[in-house]
N, C-alpha and C positions, 0 to 999 in steps of 0.2 A: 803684236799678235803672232807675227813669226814665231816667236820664242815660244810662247804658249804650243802653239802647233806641235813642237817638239816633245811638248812635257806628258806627263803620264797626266789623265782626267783628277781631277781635285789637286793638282799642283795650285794654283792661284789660289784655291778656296783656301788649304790647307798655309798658302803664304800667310793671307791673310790675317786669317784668324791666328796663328797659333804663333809666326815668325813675329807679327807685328807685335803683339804680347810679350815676346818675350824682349824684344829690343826697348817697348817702354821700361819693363821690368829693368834691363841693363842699362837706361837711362838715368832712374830713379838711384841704382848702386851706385852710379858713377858720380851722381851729386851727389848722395852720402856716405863715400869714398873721399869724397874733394873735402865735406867737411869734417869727417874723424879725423884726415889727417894734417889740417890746420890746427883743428883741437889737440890734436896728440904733440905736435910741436911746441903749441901756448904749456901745456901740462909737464911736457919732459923740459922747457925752460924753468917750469917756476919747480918741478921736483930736484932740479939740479941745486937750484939755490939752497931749499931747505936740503936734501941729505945727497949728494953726489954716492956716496958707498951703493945704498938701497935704489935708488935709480937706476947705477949702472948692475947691479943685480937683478931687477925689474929686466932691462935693455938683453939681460943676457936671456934669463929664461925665456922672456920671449919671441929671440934670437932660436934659442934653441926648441921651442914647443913649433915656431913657423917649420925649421926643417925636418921636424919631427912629423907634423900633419903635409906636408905636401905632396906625400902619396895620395892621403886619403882626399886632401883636393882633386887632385890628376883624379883621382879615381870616379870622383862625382862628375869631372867635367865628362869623362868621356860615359858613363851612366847617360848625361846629360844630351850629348847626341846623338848615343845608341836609340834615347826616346824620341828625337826629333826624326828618323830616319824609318821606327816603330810608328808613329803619327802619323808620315807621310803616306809609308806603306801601308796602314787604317784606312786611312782617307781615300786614297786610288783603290782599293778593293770596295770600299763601300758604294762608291760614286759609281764604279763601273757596274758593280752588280748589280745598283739602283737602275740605271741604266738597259740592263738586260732581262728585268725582273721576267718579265712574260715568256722569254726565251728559256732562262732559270727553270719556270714552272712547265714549259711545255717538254724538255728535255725530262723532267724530273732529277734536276739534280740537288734539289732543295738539302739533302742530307747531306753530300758530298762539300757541299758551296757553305752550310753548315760547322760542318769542321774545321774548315779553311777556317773560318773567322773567328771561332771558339782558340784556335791556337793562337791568331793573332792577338785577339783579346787578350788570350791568358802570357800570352810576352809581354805585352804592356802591361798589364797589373804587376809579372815580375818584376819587371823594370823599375817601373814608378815604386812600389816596394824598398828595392835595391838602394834607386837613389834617393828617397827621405830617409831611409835608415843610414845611409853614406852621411847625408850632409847633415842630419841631428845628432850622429856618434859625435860629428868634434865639438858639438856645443855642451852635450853631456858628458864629454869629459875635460872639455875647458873650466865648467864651473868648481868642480871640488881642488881641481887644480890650481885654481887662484882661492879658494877658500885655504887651503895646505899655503902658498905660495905667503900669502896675507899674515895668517897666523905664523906662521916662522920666521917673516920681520917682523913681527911684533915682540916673539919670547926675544928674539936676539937682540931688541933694539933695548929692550924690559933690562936684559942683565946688566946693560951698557951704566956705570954709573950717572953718565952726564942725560939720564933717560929724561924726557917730557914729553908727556902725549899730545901735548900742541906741534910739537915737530914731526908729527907721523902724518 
């Protein structure tokens, strides 16, 4: 409770709800993190067998698409705690002015107290805007990318005389 003492009103609530959330969420990735990349080892052993060339072409582009997107990662992480600190600061103006509703209303600063919130609001909508458009750019441009990536071993594999499409 000590600790609590210190913090701004709606700190615990705003733990609550929204920290605890997210750390399931970062539980759930981290076990399906643990398993894409046991799969992706069983996949890159049995792709070596059949074509070493196209695997390690496979290994490079997406060598090079990871250093390619990892701005745009950085970029979502930190979207990502810009909105945790937008949340926080939500939640301590909400809670305290819950708190002082009557005082609000006998002051009449209902219009002022008003605005304050309307800009908070409208940064969080930016925000969360920002970061879905951040973090679905790399998926929509991942897919035509492996659609290109696909179709080009395939013409190159096609011209190869020794072709079979059981080895692709």
């Amino acid at each position: 409770w000590e600790y609590l003492l210190e913090q701004k009103i709606g700190h615990l609530e705003n733990s609550l709800m929204t920290d605890v959330a997210f750390i399931v969420t970062m539980l759930k990735q981290l076990s399906s993190v643990i398993l894409v990349l046991t799969s992706l080892t069983v996949y890159t052993i049995s792709a070596f067998y059949l074509s070493p060339s196209i695997t390690l072409a496979a290994l490079g582009l997406g060598g090079i698409i990871f250093i390619v997107f990892k701005p745009l990662v950085r970029r979502t992480r930190n979207l990502a705690r810009k909105q945790t600190a937008i949340n926080k600061r939500v939640a301590h103006f909400i809670n305290e002015h819950t708190l002082g509703l009557k005082m609000i209303k006998s002051l009449r600063t209902e219009g002022a107290i008003g605005e304050q919130a309307r800009a908070l609001f409208q940064k969080l909508k930016i925000n969360r805007i920002k970061m879905f458009f951040s973090r679905d750019l790399t998926n929509i441009i991942l897919i035509p990318l492996s659609i290109i990536f696909i179709s080009l071993i395939f013409v190159l594999a096609y011209r190869q005389p020794a072709f079979e499409f059981a080895h692709l």
